[in-house]
N, C-alpha and C positions, 0 to 999 in steps of 0.2 A: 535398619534406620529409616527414617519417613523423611521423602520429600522436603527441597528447607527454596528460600528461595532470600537472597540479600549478595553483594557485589562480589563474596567472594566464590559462593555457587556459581554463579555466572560465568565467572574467569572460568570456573572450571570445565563449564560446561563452551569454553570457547569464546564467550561473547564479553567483549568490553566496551564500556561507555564514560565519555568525560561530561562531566558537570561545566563545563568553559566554551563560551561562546569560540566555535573550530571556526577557524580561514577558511572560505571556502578554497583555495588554490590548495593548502595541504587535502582537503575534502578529495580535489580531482586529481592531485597525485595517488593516491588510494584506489579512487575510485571513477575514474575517465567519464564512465557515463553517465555520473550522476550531474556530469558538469552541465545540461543541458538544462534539467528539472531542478535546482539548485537558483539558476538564473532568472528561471522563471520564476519559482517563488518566490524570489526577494529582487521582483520589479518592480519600485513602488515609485514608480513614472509619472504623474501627470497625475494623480489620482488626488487630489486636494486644490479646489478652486480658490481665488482670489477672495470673493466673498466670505467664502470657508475660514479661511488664515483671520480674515480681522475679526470675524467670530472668535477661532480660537485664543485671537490675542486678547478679547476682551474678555473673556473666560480666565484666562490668568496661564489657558493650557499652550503657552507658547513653544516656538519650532526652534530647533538651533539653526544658522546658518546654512549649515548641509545637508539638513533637512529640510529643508525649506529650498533651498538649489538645484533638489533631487526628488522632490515629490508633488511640489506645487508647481499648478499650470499659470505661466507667466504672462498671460493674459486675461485681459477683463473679458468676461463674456457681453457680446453686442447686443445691443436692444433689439428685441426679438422683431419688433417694425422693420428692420433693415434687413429683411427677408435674405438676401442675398449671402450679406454678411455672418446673419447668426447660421443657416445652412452651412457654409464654409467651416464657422465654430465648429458645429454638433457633426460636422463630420470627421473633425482631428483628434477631439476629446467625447469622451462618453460623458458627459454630464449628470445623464440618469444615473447613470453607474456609482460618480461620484457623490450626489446627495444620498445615495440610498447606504454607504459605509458612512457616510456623517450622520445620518441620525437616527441606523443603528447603533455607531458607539454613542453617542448620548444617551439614548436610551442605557443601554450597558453599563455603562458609568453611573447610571444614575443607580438603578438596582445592584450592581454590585457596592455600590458604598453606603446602601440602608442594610448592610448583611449584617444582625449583630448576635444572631446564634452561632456557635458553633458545630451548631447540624450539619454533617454532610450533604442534606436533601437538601438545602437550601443554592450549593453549588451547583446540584446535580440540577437546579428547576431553568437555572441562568445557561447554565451549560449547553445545556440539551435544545430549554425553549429560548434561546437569545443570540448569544454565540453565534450554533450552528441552526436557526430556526427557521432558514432559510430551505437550507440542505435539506431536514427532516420536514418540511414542508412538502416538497418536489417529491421526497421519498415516497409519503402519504398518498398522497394525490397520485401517484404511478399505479398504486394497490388497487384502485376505484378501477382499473380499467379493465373491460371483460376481454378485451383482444387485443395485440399486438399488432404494427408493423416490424416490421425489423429494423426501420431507425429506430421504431419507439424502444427497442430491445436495446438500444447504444445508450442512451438516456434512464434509462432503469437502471436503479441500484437498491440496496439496501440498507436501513441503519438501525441497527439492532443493541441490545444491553444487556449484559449484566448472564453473557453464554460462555457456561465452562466448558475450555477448549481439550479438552480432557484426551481424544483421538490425536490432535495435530500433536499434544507432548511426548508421545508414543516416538513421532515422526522425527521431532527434535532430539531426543534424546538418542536415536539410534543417526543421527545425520551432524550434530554438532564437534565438533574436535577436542574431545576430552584432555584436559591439561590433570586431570588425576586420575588415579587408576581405579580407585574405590569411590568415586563420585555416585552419590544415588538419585543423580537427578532436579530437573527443578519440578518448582508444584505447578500444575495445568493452569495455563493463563484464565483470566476473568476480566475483559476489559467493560472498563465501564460506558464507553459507547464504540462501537467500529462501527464501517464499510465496507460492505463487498456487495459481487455480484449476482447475482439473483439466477438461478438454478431453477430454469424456466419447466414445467412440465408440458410436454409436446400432445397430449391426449386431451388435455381439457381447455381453457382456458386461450393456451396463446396461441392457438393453431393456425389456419388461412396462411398466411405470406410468408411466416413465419417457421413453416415446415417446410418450405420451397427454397429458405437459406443456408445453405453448408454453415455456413461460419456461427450463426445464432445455434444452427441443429447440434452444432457439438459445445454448446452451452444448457445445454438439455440434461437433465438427473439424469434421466433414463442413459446417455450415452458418455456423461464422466462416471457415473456407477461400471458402466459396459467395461471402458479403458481401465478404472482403477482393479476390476476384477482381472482384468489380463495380464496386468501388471503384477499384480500379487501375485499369480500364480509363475508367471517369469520369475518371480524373485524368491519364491519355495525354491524352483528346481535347479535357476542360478547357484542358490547356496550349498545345495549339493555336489554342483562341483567347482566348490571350495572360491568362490566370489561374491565379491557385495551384492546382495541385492535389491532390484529395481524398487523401487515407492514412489508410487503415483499419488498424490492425496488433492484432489480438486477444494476439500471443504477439512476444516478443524474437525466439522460438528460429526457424533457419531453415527448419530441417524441416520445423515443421509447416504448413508451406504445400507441401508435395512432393506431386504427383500422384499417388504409392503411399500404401501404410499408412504412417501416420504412427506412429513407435516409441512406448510407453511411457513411455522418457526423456523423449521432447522434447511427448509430448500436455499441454502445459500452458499457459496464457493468463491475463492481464494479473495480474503479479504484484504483491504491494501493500506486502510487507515485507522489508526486506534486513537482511543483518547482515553489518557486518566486523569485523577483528579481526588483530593483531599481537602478537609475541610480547612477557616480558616485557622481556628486553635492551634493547628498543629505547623504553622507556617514555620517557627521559630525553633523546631524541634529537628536537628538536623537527619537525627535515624529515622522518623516519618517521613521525610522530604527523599532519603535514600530508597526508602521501600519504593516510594512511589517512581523512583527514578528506574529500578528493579522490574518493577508489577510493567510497567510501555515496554522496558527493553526485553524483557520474555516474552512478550505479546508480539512484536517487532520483530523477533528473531520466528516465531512460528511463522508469520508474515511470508520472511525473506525463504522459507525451507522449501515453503508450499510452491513460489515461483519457482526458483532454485532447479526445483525436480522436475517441473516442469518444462523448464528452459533445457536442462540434462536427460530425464529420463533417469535418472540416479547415477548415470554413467560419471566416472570420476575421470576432469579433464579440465583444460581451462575455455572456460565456457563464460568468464564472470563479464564480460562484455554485455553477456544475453541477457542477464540478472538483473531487474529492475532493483532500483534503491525504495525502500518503503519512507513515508512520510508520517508522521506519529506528535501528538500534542501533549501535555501535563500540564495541570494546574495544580498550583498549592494557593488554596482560594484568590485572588487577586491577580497571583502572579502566572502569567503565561509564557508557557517554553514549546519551541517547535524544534523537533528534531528528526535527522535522515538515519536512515539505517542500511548499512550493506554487508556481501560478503567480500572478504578482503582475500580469502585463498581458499582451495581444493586440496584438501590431502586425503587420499585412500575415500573419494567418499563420500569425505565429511569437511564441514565450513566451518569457515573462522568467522565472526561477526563483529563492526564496528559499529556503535552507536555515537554518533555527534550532534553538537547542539548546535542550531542556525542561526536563533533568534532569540531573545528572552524582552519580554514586554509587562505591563501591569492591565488589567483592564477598566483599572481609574486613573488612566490617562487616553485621551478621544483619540489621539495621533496613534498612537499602541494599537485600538483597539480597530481601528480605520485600516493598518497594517496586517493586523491578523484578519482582517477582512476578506484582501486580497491574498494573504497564505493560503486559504482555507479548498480545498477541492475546487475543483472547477470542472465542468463538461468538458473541456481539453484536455485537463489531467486525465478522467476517465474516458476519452475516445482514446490517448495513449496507450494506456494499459489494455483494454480491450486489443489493439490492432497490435500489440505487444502478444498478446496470447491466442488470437484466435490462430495465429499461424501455427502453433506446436501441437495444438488440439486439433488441427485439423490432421497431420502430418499423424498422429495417435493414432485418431478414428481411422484410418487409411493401412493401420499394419497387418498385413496380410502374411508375413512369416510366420511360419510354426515357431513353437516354442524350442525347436531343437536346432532351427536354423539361425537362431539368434543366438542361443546358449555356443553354438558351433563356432559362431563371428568373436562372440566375448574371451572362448578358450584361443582363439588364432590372434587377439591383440587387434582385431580389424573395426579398428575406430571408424573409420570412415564409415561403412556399414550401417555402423550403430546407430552415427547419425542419421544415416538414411532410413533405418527401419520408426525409428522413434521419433524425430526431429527436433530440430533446434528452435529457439524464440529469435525471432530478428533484431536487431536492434531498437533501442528504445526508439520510437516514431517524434521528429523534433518535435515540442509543446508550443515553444514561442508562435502566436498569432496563428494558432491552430485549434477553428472553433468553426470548419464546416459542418455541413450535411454529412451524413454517414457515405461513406463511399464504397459501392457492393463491388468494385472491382476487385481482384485477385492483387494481391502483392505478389511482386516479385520475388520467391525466395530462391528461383533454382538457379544459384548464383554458380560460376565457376569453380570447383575447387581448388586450393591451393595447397601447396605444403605449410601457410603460416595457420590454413584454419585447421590442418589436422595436428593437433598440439595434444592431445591428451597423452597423460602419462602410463607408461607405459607399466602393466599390472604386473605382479609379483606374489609368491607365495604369502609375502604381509601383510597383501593386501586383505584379509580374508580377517576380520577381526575376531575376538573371542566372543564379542554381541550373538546372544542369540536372535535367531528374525520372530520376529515379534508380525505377524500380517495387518 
């Protein structure tokens, strides 16, 4: 039977998603550390001036109360003459900041409510060039560059469309927690735009400063290609005797694991943000509005595998502290939804995955669209995740066990080891009001251990699934 892909594959394949704006509080009992990146995106502080509000009241697009107690800045800004005074202003509030979400949702609103085809392309032009026209601006303008520093490497990212994830469904399918026994799987994601990080090639292009930094060098094809082949071949001989094993997967894409140059297109690794999206027609059609709810949560769930293994090394344990939550968008033309994704347990392995919803907004409304402003990526977001991984990729590149002295640690149950041969991701790095310079110091990870951090459970002949390994 072929591939299917709608809510109740899902379940099967592990992963569940609620269509209902989630509490964030049930969110952090689940999920602890997503309490931090959670807060940050739904800070909508100070971000709407005084001037702004009577605009919008005279637009007719007025604020409730609590919106307006909780987003608007309660001050008039000073007549720029009063040097002293306006400094003090523009130092408490960002004001650029703020015009520049007011009159891109104007903008927004205005083009999404001339939309009267039901073309897909017509979401995909507002999406891509409006929305996020900022993001894929930054993106663009990174590509022009013939050399790197290594901050500039913190700041690089990618935004790409419409790339079948075809490898990472390999990865999900042998790592999710099957609730059926005859499940054949879901069909390989296709998001209609992500983000990730850019799979820098160390011979051409970004060389200089950039070959002199551990942490950028092991974001290099050449050296997640290195790690992902040592991995796979741990995870042949692993299986042999009779345990899960290891998968390293830096990237979805299948290329960039090819023996040759690895393209352009496809130099890209562990992506952290998706977006889907339908046109309007089908607003009202509850089964389109589900596929599409389906099409982010499988896209979501590759997401979370790719950290996941990263953070473990595939080692089955509780580790889900290490496990960054992914952040993911859907539109059903107008209407905009933001949602987290995490894993919620470890068993033999394999993740359970929760899909929840943060926020649901229209983008013909300027306050909505002002909010999803601030939801949207941020250089803080991505210095997190970055300083979230380079520590396990570094901890990779560094394993100098044979393959029999690891395989030796896994048959003796010696967790701790594992850790130390593969390593772990540190915890998420706080976001709130974190938007330095790239900082080339070393973190701290050679923390003490204890008996709470060695928790992995302990391996059993059931553990050894009937999956064949799949490399």
């Amino acid at each position: 039977m072929s591939k299917s892909l709608n809510k109740v594959t899902l379940q099967q394949a592990g992963i569940e998603f609620n269509e209902d704006v989630a509490d964030p509080e049930d969110i952090f009992k689940e999920c602890p550390q997503a309490q931090q990146l959670v807060q940050y995106l739904l800070n909508f502080e100070n971000i709407v001036t005084l001037e702004t509000l009577e605009e919008l009241e005279l637009s007719g697009d007025e604020l409730t109360e609590e919106e307006e107690a909780e987003i608007v800045i309660q001050e008039a800004q000073p007549n720029p003459k009063r040097s002293a005074a306006f400094k003090a202003f523009q130092s408490r509030y960002d004001i650029p900041c703020c015009d520049r979400y007011y009159h891109s949702a104007l903008q927004i609103k205005k083009e999404a409510g001339n939309v009267a085809s039901e073309d897909e392309t017509r979401w995909t032009e507002i999406i891509k060039h409006s929305v996020f026209a900022e993001l894929l601006a930054k993106a663009r303008e990174l590509e022009k560059k013939s050399r790197y520093t290594a901050a500039d490497a913190l700041t690089r990212f990618r935004v790409e469309s419409e790339h079948t994830w075809q490898f990472s469904a390999i990865a999900l399918d042998q790592h999710c927690q099957k609730t059926h026994p005859h499940s054949n799987g879901l069909t390989a994601p296709k998001p209609d735009l992500f983000f990730a990080f850019h799979g820098y090639d160390e011979h051409e292009r970004t060389g200089g400063p950039l070959s002199a930094d551990e942490n950028i060098h092991n974001f290099t094809v050449t050296e997640l290609r290195r790690t992902y082949e040592s991995y796979d071949q741990l995870g042949k001989e692993t299986w042999k005797h009779g345990k899960r094993p290891f998968m390293f997967l830096p990237s979805p894409c299948q290329r960039f694991y090819s023996a040759t140059k690895v393209p352009y297109k496809d130099s890209y690794c562990f992506p952290w943000t998706i977006c889907e999206w339908k046109h309007q027609g089908q607003i009202g059609k509850h089964e389109e509005r589900s596929k599409l709810f389906c099409q982010a949560a499988n896209g979501a769930a590759v997401c979370l595998t790719l950290f996941a293994n990263a953070a473990s090394g595939g080692l089955p344990g509780e580790f889900l502290r290490d496990t960054r939550p992914v952040v993911y968008f859907t539109f059903t033309g107008h209407v905009a939804r933001v949602w987290i994704g995490y894993i919620t347990s470890v068993q033999k392995g394999c993740y359970k995955y929760q899909m929840r919803r943060l926020w649901k907004g229209s983008l013909l409304k300027v306050i909505d669209t002002i909010k999803l402003g601030v939801i949207q990526p941020s250089r803080s977001e991505m210095k997190a995740i970055f300083n979230q991984m380079k520590n396990p990729l570094a901890e990779m590149s560094k394993v100098t066990m044979t393959a029999a002295t690891i395989i030796d640690a896994a048959m003796k149950n010696d967790a701790f080891s594992f850790k130390r041969a593969l390593g772990r991701a540190k915890t998420m790095d706080s976001l709130a009001g974190d938007d330095e310079e790239y900082d080339t110091e070393e973190d701290d990870s050679d923390q003490e251990h204890t008996e709470e951090d060695d928790s992995d459970q302990e391996y059993t002949e059931e553990d050894n699934s009937d999956q064949e390994y799949i490399p």
